[in-house]
mmCIF file of the C-alpha atoms, coordinates in Angstrom:
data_MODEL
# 
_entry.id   MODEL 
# 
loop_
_atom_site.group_PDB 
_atom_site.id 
_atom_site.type_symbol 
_atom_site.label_atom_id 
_atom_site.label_alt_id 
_atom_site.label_comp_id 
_atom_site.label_asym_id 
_atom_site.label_entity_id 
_atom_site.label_seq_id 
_atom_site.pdbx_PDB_ins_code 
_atom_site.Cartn_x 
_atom_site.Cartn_y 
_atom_site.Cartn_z 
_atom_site.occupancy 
_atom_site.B_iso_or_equiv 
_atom_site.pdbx_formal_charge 
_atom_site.auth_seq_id 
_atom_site.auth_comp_id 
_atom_site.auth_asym_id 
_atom_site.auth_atom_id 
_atom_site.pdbx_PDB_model_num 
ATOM 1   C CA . UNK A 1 1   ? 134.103 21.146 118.752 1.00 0.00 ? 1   UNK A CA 1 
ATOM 2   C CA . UNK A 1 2   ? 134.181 22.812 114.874 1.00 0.00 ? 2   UNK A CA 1 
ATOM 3   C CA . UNK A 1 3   ? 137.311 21.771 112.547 1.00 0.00 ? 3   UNK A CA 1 
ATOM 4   C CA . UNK A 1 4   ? 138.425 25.572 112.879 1.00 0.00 ? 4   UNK A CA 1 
ATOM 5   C CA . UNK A 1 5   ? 138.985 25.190 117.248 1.00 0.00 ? 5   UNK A CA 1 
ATOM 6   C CA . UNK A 1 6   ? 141.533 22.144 116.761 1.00 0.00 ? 6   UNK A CA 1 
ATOM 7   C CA . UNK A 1 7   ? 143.107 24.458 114.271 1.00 0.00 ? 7   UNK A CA 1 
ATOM 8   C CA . UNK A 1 8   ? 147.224 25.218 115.547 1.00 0.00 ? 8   UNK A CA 1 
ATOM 9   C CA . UNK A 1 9   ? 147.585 29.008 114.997 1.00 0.00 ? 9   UNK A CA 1 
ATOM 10  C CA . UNK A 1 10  ? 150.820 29.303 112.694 1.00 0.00 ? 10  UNK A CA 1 
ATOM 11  C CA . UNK A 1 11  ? 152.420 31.780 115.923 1.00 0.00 ? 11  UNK A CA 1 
ATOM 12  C CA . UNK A 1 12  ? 152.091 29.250 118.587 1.00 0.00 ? 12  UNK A CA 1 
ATOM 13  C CA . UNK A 1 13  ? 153.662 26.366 116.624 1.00 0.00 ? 13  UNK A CA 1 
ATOM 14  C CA . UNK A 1 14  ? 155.111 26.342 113.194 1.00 0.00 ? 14  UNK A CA 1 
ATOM 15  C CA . UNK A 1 15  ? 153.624 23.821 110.759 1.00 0.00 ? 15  UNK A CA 1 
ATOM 16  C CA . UNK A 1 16  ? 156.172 20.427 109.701 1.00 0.00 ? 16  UNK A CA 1 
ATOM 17  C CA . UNK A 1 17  ? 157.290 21.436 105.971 1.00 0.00 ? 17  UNK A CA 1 
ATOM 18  C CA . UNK A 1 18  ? 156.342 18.743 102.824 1.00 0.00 ? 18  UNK A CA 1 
ATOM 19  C CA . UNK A 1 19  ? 153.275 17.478 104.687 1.00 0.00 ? 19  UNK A CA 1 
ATOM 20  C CA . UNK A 1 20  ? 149.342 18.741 103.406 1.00 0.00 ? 20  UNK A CA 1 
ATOM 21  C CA . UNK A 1 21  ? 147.597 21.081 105.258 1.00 0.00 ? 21  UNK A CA 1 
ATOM 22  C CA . UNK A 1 22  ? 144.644 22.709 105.518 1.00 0.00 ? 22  UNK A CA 1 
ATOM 23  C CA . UNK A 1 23  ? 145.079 26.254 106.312 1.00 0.00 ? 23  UNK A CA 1 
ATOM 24  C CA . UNK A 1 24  ? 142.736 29.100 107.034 1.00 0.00 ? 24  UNK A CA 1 
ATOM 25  C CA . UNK A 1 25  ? 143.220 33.139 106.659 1.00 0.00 ? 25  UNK A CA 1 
ATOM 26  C CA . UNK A 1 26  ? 141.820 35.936 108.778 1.00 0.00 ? 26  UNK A CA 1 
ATOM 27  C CA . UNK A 1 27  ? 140.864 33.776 112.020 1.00 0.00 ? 27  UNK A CA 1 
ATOM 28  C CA . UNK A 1 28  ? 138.860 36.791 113.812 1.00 0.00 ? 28  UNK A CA 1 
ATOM 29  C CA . UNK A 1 29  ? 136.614 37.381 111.372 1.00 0.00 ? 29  UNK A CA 1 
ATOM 30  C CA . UNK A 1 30  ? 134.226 33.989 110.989 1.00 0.00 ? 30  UNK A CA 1 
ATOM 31  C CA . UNK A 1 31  ? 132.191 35.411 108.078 1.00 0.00 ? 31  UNK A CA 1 
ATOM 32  C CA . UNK A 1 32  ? 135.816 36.464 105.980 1.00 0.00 ? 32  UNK A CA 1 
ATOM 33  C CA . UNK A 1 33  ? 137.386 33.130 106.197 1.00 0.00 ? 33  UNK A CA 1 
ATOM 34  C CA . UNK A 1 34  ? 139.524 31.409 103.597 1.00 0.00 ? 34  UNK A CA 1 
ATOM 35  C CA . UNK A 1 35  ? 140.095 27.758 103.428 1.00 0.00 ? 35  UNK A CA 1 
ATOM 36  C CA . UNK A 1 36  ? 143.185 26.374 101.323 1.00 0.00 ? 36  UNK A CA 1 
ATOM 37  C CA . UNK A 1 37  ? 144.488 23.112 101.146 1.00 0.00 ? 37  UNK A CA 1 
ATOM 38  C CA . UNK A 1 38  ? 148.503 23.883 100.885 1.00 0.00 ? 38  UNK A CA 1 
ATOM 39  C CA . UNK A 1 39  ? 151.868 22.862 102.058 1.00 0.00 ? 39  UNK A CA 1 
ATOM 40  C CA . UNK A 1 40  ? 154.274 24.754 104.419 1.00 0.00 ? 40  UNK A CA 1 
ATOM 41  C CA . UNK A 1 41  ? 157.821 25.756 103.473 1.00 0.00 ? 41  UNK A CA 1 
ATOM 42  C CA . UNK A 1 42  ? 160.586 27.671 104.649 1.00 0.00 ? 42  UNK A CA 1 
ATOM 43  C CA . UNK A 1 43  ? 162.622 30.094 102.806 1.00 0.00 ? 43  UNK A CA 1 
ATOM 44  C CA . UNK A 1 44  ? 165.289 28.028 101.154 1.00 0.00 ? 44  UNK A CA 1 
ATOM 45  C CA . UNK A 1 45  ? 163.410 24.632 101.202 1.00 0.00 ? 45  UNK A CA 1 
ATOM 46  C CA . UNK A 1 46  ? 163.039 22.681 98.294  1.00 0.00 ? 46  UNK A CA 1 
ATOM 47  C CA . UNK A 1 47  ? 159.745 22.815 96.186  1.00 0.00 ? 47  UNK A CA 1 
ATOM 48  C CA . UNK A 1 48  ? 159.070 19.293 94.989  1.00 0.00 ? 48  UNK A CA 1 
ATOM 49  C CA . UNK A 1 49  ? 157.465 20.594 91.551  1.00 0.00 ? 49  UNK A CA 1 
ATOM 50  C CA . UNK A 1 50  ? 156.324 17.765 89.448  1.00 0.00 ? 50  UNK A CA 1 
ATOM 51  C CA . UNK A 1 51  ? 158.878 16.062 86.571  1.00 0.00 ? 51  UNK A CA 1 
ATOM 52  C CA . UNK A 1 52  ? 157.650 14.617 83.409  1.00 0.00 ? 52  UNK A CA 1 
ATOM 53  C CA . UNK A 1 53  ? 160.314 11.902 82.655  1.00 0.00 ? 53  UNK A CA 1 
ATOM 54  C CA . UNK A 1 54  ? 161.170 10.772 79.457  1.00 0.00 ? 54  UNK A CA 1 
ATOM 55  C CA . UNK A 1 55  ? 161.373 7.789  77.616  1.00 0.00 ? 55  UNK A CA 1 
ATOM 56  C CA . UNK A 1 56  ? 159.731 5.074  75.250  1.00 0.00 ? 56  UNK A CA 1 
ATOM 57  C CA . UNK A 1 57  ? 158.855 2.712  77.634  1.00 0.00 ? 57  UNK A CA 1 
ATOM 58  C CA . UNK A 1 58  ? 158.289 2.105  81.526  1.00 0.00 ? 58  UNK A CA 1 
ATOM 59  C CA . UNK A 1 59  ? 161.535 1.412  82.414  1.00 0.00 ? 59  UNK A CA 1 
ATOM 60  C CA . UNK A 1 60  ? 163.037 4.138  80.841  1.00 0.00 ? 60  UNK A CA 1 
ATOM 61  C CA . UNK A 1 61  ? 160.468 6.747  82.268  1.00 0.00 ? 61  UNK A CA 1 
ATOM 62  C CA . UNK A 1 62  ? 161.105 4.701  85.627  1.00 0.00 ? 62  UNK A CA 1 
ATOM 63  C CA . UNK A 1 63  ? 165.233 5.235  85.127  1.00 0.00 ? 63  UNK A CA 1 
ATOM 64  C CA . UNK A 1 64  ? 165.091 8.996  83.671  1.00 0.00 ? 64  UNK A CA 1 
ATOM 65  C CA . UNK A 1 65  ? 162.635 9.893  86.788  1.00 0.00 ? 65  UNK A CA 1 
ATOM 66  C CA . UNK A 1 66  ? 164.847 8.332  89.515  1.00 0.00 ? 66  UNK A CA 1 
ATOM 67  C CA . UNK A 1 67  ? 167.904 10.123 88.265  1.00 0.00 ? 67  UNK A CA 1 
ATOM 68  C CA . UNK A 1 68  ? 166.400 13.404 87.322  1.00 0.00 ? 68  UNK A CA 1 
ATOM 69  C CA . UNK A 1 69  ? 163.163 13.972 89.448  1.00 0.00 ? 69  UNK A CA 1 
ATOM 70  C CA . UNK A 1 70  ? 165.235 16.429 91.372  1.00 0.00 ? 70  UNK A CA 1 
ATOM 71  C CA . UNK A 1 71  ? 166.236 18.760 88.715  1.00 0.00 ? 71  UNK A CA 1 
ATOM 72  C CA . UNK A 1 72  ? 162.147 19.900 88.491  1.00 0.00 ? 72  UNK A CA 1 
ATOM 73  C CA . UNK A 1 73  ? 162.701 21.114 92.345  1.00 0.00 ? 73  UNK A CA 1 
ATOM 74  C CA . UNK A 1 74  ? 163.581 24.930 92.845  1.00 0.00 ? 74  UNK A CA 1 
ATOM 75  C CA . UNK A 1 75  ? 164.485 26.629 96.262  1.00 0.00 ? 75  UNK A CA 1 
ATOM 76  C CA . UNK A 1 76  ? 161.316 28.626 98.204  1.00 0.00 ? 76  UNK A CA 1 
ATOM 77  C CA . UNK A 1 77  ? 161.459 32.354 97.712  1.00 0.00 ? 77  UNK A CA 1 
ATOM 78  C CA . UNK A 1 78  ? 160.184 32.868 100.819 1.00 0.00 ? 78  UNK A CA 1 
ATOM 79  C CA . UNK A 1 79  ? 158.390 30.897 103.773 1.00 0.00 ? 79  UNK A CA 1 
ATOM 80  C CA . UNK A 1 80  ? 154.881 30.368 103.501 1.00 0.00 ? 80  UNK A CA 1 
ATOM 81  C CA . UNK A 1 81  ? 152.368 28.364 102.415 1.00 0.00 ? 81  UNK A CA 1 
ATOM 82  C CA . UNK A 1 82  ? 152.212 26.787 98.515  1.00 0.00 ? 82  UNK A CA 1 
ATOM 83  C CA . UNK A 1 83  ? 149.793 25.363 96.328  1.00 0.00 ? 83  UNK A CA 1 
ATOM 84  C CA . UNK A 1 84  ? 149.759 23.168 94.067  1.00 0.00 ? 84  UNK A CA 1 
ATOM 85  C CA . UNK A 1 85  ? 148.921 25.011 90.278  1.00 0.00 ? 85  UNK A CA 1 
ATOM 86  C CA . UNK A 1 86  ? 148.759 23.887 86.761  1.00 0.00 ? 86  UNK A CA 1 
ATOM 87  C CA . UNK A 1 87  ? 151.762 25.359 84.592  1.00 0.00 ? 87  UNK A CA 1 
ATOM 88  C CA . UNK A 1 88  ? 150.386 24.911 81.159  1.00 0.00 ? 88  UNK A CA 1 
ATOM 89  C CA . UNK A 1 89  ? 153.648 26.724 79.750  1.00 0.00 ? 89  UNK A CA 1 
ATOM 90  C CA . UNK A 1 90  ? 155.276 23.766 80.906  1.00 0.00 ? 90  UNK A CA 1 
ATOM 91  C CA . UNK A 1 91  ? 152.253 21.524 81.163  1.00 0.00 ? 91  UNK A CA 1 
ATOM 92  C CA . UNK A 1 92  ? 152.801 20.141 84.334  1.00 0.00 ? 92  UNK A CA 1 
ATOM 93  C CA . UNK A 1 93  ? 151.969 20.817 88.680  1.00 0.00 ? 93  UNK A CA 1 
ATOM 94  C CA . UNK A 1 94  ? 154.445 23.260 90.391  1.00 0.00 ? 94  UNK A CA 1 
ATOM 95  C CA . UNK A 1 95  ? 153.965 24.654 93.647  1.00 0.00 ? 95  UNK A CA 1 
ATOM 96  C CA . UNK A 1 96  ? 152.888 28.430 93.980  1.00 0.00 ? 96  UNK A CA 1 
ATOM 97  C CA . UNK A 1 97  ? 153.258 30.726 97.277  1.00 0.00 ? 97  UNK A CA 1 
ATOM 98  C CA . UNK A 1 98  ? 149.378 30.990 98.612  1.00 0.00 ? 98  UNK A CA 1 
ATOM 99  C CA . UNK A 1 99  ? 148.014 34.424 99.339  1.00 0.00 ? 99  UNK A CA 1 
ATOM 100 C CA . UNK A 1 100 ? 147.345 33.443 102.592 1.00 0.00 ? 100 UNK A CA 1 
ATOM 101 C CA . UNK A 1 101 ? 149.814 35.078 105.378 1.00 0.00 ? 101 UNK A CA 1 
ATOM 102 C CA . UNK A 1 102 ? 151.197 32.843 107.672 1.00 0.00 ? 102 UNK A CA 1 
ATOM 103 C CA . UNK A 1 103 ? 151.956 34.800 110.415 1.00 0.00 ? 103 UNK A CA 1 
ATOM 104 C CA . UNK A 1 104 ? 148.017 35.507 110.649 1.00 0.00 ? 104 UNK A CA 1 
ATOM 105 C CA . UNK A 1 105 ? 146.710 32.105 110.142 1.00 0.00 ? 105 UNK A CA 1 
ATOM 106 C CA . UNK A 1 106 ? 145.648 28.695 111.164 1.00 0.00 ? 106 UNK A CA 1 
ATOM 107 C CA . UNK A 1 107 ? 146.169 25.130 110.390 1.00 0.00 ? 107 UNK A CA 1 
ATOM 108 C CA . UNK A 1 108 ? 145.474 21.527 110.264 1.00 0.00 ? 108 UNK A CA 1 
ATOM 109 C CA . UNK A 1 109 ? 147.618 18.410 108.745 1.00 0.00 ? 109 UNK A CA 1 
ATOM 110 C CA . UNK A 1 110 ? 144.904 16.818 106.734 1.00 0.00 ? 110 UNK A CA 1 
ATOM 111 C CA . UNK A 1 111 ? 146.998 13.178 107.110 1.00 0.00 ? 111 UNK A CA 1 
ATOM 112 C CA . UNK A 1 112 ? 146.038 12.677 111.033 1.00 0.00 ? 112 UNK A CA 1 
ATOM 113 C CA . UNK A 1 113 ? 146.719 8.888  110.871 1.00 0.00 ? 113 UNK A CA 1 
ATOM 114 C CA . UNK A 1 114 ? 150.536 9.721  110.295 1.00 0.00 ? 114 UNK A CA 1 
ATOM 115 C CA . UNK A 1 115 ? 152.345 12.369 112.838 1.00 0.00 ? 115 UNK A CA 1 
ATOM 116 C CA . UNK A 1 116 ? 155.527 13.279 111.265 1.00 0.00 ? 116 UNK A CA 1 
ATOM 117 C CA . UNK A 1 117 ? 156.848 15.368 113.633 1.00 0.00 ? 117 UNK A CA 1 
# 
């Protein structure tokens, strides 16, 4: 058994959202096939993009992230799969829609130890 046969196609059952998965585009063509490791969201959903927090020491960074983490985060334009990027604008990770089409795709949750469904 290859990786790509215990792949879920994205039509039969619809991936759990905030968990990492490996996901692979144009399935009928063996020789065309794109890997990507990405995460699944629906329109809507919250992107968790990373927050720098602020402050001179530990506990302030520690404070300033617990109360303000969330403000980073930004609703999904639409449902798919995102990556993680580098912003260098804002020097920091944010999550970017893949290029890979869901609806003709397969995937894989790369954690198999913990089933969060």
């Amino acid at each position: 058994m290859t990786l790509y046969d215990a792949m879920h196609n994205f039509t039969d059952k619809i991936p759990p959202e905030d968990i990492e998965l490996l996901v692979c585009d144009n399935p009928e063509n063996p020789e065309n096939r794109e890997f990507e490791r990405a995460f699944f969201y629906k329109k809507g959903s919250m992107l968790p993009h990373e927050y720098r927090a602020q402050g001179e020491n530990d506990v302030e960074r520690f404070l300033d992230h617990m109360a303000n983490y969330k403000t980073a985060w930004e609703p999904a334009k639409e449902t798919g799969y995102y990556i993680l990027v580098n912003c260098p604008a804002e020097n920091r990770l944010k999550l970017r829609l893949c290029h890979i089409n869901p609806l003709d795709s397969k995937y894989i949750v790369i954690d198999p130890l913990e089933d969060k469904e």
